[in-house]
Every structure is written in C-alpha cells, then in structure tokens.
Phi, psi and omega in degrees: 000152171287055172007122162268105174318025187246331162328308161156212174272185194221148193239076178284140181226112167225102175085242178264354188248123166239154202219120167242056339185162166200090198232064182271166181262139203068031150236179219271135176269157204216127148310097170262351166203125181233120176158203205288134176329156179241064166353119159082336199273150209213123223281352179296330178308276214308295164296357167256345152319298196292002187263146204251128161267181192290124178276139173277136197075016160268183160260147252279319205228085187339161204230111182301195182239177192199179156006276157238005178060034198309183194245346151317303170335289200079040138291139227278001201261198197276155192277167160224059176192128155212122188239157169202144182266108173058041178065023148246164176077011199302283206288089173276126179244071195256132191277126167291141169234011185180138170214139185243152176191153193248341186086004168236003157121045136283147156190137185260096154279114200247128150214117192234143175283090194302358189259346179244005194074357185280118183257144188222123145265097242231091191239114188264136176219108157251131216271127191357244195240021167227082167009046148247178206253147186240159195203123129192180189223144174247138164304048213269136171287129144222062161233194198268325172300132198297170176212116157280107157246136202247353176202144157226103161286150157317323186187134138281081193282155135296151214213118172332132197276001185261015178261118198229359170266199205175104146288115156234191200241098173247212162143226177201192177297138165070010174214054188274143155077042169261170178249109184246141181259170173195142182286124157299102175280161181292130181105223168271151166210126213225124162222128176237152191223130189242011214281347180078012172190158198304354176076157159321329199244349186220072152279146182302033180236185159199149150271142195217133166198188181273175167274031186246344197301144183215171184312339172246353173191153192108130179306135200231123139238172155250160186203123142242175159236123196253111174207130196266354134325187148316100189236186164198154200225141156176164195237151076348104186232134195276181200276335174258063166058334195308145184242139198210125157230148172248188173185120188209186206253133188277141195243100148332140190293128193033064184278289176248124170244110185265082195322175155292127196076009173257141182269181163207125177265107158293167206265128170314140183257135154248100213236160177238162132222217183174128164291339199240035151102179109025270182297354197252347178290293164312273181335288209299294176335318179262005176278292184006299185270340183287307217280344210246309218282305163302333190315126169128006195303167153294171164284143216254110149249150215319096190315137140251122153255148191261033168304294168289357197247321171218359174061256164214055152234115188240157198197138188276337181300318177321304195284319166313313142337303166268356166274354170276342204252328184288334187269339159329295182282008182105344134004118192239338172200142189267130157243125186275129216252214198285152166118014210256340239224124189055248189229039176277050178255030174180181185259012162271358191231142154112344204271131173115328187259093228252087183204129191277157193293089194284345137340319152278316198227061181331317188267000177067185210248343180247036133296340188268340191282302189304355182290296171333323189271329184302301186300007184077023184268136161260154172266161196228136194212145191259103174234176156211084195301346228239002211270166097211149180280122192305325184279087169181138170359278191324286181322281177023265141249045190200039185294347144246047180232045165232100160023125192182136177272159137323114167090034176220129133321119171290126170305066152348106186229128221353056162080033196208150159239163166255158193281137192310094183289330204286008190276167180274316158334303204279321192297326211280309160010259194289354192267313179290339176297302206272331182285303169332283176298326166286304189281338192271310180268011182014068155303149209239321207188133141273160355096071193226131208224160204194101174224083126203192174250200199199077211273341188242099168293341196321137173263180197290329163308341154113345187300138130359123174223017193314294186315275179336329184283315186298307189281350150281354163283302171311247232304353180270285196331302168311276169344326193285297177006268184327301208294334183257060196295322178268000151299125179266155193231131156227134195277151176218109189218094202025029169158226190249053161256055153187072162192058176320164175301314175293298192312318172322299179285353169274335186241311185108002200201138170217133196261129209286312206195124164307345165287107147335357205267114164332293175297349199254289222296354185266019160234024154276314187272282173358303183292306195307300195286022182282330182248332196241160190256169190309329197283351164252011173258123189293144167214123168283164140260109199259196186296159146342305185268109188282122168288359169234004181233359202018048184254178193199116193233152170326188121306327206270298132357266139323284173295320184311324203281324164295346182294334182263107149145182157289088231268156167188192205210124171229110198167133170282098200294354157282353181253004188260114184315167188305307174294342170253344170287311170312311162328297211291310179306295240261335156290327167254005130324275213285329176290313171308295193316323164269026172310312181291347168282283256257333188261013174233347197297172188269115160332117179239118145274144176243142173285125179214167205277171157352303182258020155241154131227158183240120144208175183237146178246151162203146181302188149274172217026029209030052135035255163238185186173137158236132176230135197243122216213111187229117166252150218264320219240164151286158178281117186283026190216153185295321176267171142292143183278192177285166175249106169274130172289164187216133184059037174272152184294109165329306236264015177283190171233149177222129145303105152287125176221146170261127205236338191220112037241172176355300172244041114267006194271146193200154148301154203239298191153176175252118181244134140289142182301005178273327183296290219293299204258013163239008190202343174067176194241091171323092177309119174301111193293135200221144184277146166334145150071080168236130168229123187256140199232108173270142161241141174234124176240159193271160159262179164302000000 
C-alpha cells in the first residue's frame, strides 16, 4: 500500500526486530529507530524522546540526522553522500516526496535535492522470518548536468550509543576471519579495502554489542555489507555520544559519473539484532543465508579435490585412482582442481585458455568425468576466469583485454594479470568456454577462484572500473547461472577473501581457507561463522603434513575437526595409510549421518578458556545436539575444565555420548539441560590437537 507521509512516522516490525521511520513529505527523512523490538512502542513516542534541547555554542534549533546526513542538513556528523555536478550542487538537501509500504517490511522512501535533481531512493526490507533487515539506497541524476559521485553509504544507521564494543573481521592469506574488538572512542573508526574483492584482511562485517555483552546475553548487533568489491565501513561516535554508521562501495577518484537518467545502485547493508547476545545474533544471520540468501540449494556432498593430492601433475591413470579411493571412503563428489587446461603445468603459463590439455589428457576429460559418474560421484571443474597469464594463448592474441592504467606498470601478481569483464568480448569468452564445457562433461560444480588483488583497475577508457568489474562478474555468474540452472557454484579467492553476501547468493559454498592446518582451522571457521552458517563453508582434510604451516597432525585430528562444516578432502589417499584411510571413511560416516544437523542445526559458539575451542549445531526444538570441542593446547591446570553446553532444553533429559574420536568414544549418561549447560561436563584428559564430538538426543 502507499503511506500517506503527513501522518507521522511509520513503524515496521518482524520477529524481534524494529525499524521506526520518520519520513513526511518534505522534511528530511530520518530513522529513528533500528533494533530489538520495543513491544507496544510508538514511533511518535520514540520522537518525542529523542527531543533535544539547544546545545550551548550550537545552533539555535538542534539539527536531527536524517538518512545520509548530507552536508545540505549541516549535520555535524561525517555525510553519507558526497556528489557533486562540476563542483556545484555539493550541499545536498534531499526532501522526501513519496513514501510507500506494502505491509509486509517493504518500504520505499523518495527523496529528491530539488536544485540539482538528485533523486534518492531510500530501501527498507525486513527479510521473510528471520528478522534481518536489509537498507539500501539508489542514486538516480534526474537534473540536467552530470553528478560525479564520489561516496554513497547505504544508510547512516544509528547505532544504540551503549553498543561501544566493535568486533571486526581481519587476517591474511591462509589465516582468514580472525577477530579483533575494539572500545569505541569519540570520532572514528573507519576499515577500508582496496584489493578490488573484499580481501583477506578487511571482511565487510561488525559486530556491536556492551561491554557486558556475552554469547548469551546482553544487547547485540551485527552489520554486513555485501560488496564483492572496494568497500568501506565506520562508525562514528559524535560529540553528543550518538553513533551512526556507514558502509559503501570505496569509489576510485571518477570512478561514477552519472549522465542525465542514469542511476547508481549501492551495495546493501544487512543488519540483525538481538537483546539474547552475540549468538542469538549468529542463528538469525544464519537462518537468513540458509532460508532467504541460498535458498533452493542442493544437498552438499561430501568433496574430494585434488589439489593437495597432485597439484599440477596430472595424469588420467593418477586420477582414475584417486577417484576409486575417493569413492571408496565415501567421496560424493570429485574436483579437478587447477592443471587440466592449455600449457598449465605450473602457475606461470596458460591461465585464460580454457581448453583441455590434450597433451595430458590426449582423450580430453570425459573419460575421467564419466569414470567419476560410474562410481556414484558427481564431477567437479576448477576455473579461475577472471585470471590470465601474460605466457598464454589468450594474452597473446587479445593483451588488451586486461584491466591495466596507460603509463603505469601493471603489477604482476602470481604470474597473472586481470582481465577487463566489462568489455562484452571478454564476458561472451568466458561464458562460452565454461558453459560450452559444463554441458559437453555434464559438470555438476565449479571452482571459481579469484587469487589476487587488483591494484591498476583501469578500463580500456582509461577511467577507473573496479565498482563495473565487480558488478560484471555478478552478471557473468548469473549468466553461466541462468544457462546451467543445476551447477553448483563455490566462491574461492585464494581462500576465503571473497565472501561476502552478494558473492554468496550467487555460488552456495564458500572455500573458507586455503589452510588446511586442523589446528588453524578452528578460529578460522569460528570467525567465518560469525556471518555464514557451517552449511556453505567448505572445511577439508588435508595431508599429514600441512603444506602451508608444516605442522603434522593425526588422522583422527584431521577429521573430526572437518566433520563441522561442509566437509571434503583433498590429500593423497595412496600416501595415507590403510588405517588412517579407515579413520577417514568413518569420519566422513559420522558426518553424512548428522549432515542435516550440522548444516541446518542452530549455531552455538560455545565460551571456553583459550586453549579451546567449542561449538554446538542443535536441532529444533532441542532435541539432538552434536558438539564439537578441539583442544589446541596443554590444560593449564591439573584436570581439564568442564564443558558448558549451549542451546539446550533446561527442562529436557539427554543421552550424552562421546562419538569422537574413536578410541575414547563411550555412552556417557543421562543428564538434564539445566546440569549440562550450568554445571557442565568433566573433559577427559587428553593430548593437544585433540578433537573431540559429543552427540546428545532428548529422551522421551
């Protein structure tokens, strides 16, 4: 339905979440309120709270926040627009003229700066039932003069002024999604990424919470931004305590220049909250991407890839092999990883020419894919499109058709330069090669790899093209999509620096880290599940030997610790004894079997001392439970401590079992959920790099 704005504000609500508006036509529109529902509460209530008397050394009459806070407003906080037509039209002042809602957590807000024409659409979505909120805003030129815009945030949300703690997302390659807090100080706190894909080291969330906030309690919020790009995030904390945050796509100097009638869509903010912690916080995020983001996925099975098992020395008997051994242990699906392709026996040569080697593979690949399908496997094919190697076919004859400034060295980065999507030549490429080949090997799933950053974006105009690069890949992906409607997709970028929410809804799978180290891997997949649930993050079992920390862990280690998550395997299974092959079946056993728990169960990180970590999947209504508990470390104490359970029914009874690994597993007992999660579970002394799988079922 339309809203008539003279009415007052407007109050959306879904599940635990409010959104309260203050949008009449012809003042400035304003939020007044985003967070855990307020039962009962009214947003007129709300605005006569919020009223300010006159700050001494201000202005005569306080100056609310409004939308983006535009520097027409004279609002004292950082703008969240900044445009301009030839260095007129700066102070933008945009008026709501329209506002719409539908009754279902739709709502539209028209606001336009009547001297320069720049119209803003101002878009609220509360997203089916799991009460996160999506804010974003499009940009439209509708004056006669061109507008250089140089920032768009999505929303200048307000931000509870008592949430001063600050969870962000760093690392590096192969240490991705570790986490660090920080106290919110008076000014900024500002994280930017230039890498041309969200990067290793800057993923595109925060977390908010008090400083009492804990996995259980206590006001909470989360905020992402899904940009598969240059982005930037920050919060503001103003001189009157008040907190504001932005989140946008980072704009190279004349990146967008908007003709008359042309728009710009900024990249959406997705924000939750939660009154019940941290964790209560995760779970909505994460029904979010199962039920809204993702929705229509397959059932995930169990990976082998053949990365770490031959690298890029292929041979089809080798692979005829490891797909017998792979299916042997339970392997649901084979991937042929890099090396298949051109002159590609190594990572200097060949990338972009996407033709199989008939020098390796004299019979072409679909003897191995169909070998693969005889065995009850689906195939799997490794690209990385976006890639090319200067030593290639491609380079070759087409060396402008790569991203590249005029009178700047292009920067080399593992032997790869990128190639420019927005030209149409290049998108049409690759869409027939790869679509061309998914239909000729009836390919099941990709691979799609992104491994560098991307520092001279420049287009054949010589402008700037990141933001355009970026949204043409989401438009090739779509495209492959559209022609291959049943291929599964995983985003990969040289781990997990690209996996954001957009890149997400377009592929279903995101391969968390190229390390493979057991012990690495549990505050990896931790950080990563802060946004994404276990069922789209790949976590392997790699070799004995890590190839990239040189460390050396069990078998029993290795899987258990791969069993949470989307499980697979990459690792040469002739070099792994016959009893660590057996482990490994049995371990990928135990996974099929809780598969639906563990990718559909409710997320628990559970608090445990340092040198652990823990979490739990539980069913609905709690049920069942699998808890998964790896100790990293020696126990600085003569016993281990107990283990508190999490998202369990008080008032249930549980058969307890220890399932993993093997030779500790035992019935345990019948506990009630009030004991197991106020009083705990006495841990079983154990050596570091241990991982241990608890199953709990309710009783009748």
């Amino acid at each position: 339905m339309t809203a008539d704005s003279s009415t007052g504000p407007i109050v959306l609500r879904n599940g635990g979440t409010m959104i309260a508006v203050d949008a009449r036509k012809g003042q400035l529109p304003q939020i007044l309120y985003a967070g855990p529902n307020l039962p009962n509460a009214k947003a007129q209530e709300l605005k006569a709270l919020a009223e300010c008397q006159h700050a001494p050394g201000g202005p005569l009459q306080p100056i609310a926040p409004s939308w983006l806070n535009c520097i027409g407003t004279g609002h004292p906080s950082p703008p969240g627009l900044l445009a301009h037509s030839a260095g007129k039209h700066w102070a933008l002042d945009p008026r709501v003229t329209d506002v719409q809602t539908d009754g279902k957590g739709h709502c539209r807000i028209t606001a336009v700066d009547a001297p320069s024409g720049v119209t803003l659409h101002h878009l609220i979505n509360l997203i089916g039932r799991s009460s996160v909120v999506q804010f974003a805003t499009i940009l439209s030129n509708e004056g006669g003069a061109p507008v250089s815009l140089e920032w768009l945030s999505a929303v200048c949300l307000p931000i509870d002024p008592r949430l001063t703690r600050v969870t962000s997302f760093t690392g590096k390659w192969a240490h991705e999604f570790q986490t660090e807090q920080h106290d919110l100080v008076r000014g900024s706190f500002v994280r930017e990424n230039r890498a041309g894909r969200p990067s290793h080291d800057t993923y595109p969330g925060f977390y908010l919470g008090t400083p009492t906030t804990s996995e259980a309690h206590g006001l909470a919020c989360a905020v992402h931004l899904a940009a598969s790009g240059n982005h930037r995030m920050r919060i503001d904390r103003l001189a009157d305590n008040t907190l504001s945050l932005q989140a946008g796509d980072l704009l190279l100097p004349g990146e967008i220049t908007l003709q008359a009638g042309e728009q710009h869509i900024c990249a959406p903010i997705f924000a939750a909250w939660s009154d019940a912690g941290y964790g209560d916080v995760t779970r909505t995020l994460h029904r979010f991407v199962r039920d809204d983001l993702v929705k229509g996925a397959k059932s995930r099975p169990v990976h082998f890839n053949t990365w770490e098992a031959v690298y890029f020395d292929h041979s089809p008997e080798k692979l005829f092999s490891l797909a017998e051994q792979a299916a042997e242990i339970g392997a649901e699906r084979f991937v042929l990883d890099d090396g298949w392709f051109g002159a590609r026996r190594n990572d200097r040569a060949g990338l972009g020419d996407w033709y199989v080697a008939k020098d390796v593979y004299p019979d072409g690949l679909k003897p191995l894919a169909d070998h693969v399908r005889a065995l009850g496997m689906e195939f799997g094919l490794w690209f990385e499109p976006e890639m090319v190697n200067p030593d290639s076919d491609l380079y070759r004859e087409h060396p402008d058709w790569v991203l590249q400034v005029e009178g700047v060295e292009s920067i080399v980065s593992r032997h790869q330069l990128p190639l420019d999507l927005t030209r149409p030549e290049v998108s049409d490429y690759l869409f027939e090669r790869i679509t061309t080949l998914v239909q000729e090997l009836v390919i099941a799933y990709i691979k799609w790899d992104m491994n560098r950053d991307i520092q001279h974006p420049g287009g054949a105009d010589g402008r700037p093209m990141m933001h355009a690069q970026t949204q043409a890949i989401s438009k090739l992906i779509n495209r492959i999509r559209g022609a291959c409607p049943e291929l599964a997709i995983e985003t990969c970028s040289s781990g997990g620096a690209r996996a954001d929410y957009s890149m997400v809804e377009r592929t279903g799978r995101v391969w968390t880290s190229d390390n493979n180290d057991a012990r690495a891997r549990h505050s990896i997949m931790r950080g990563a599940a802060y946004f994404l649930p276990l069922a789209v993050l790949g976590n392997h079992v790699g070799p004995k030997k890590c190839h990239i920390t040189g460390r050396r862990f069990d078998m029993h280690f290795r899987a258990g610790t791969a069993v949470f998550g989307h499980m697979g395997m990459e690792l040469d299974l002739a070099k792994e004894s016959e009893a660590d092959r057996e482990v490994l079946k049995r371990a990928i056993a135990l996974h099929t079997q809780h598969r639906d728990l563990i990718h559909g169960g409710e997320y628990h990180r559970l608090e445990t001392p340092e040198h652990l970590a823990g979490i739990a999947v539980v069913s609905n209504h709690a049920t069942e439970a699998l808890v998964q508990l790896a100790v990293l470390d020696q126990h600085p104490t003569t016993h281990p401590p107990r283990l508190h359970f999490a998202g369990l029914d008080p008032g249930k009874h549980y058969q307890v079992s220890l399932l993993w690994p093997e030779f500790l597993a035992k019935g345990i007992g019948s506990f009630g959920g009030s004991a197991l999660m106020g009083y705990g579970l006495q841990l079983p002394q154990t050596y570091p790099d241990t991982c241990l799988i608890y199953h709990l079922k309710a009783e009748n």
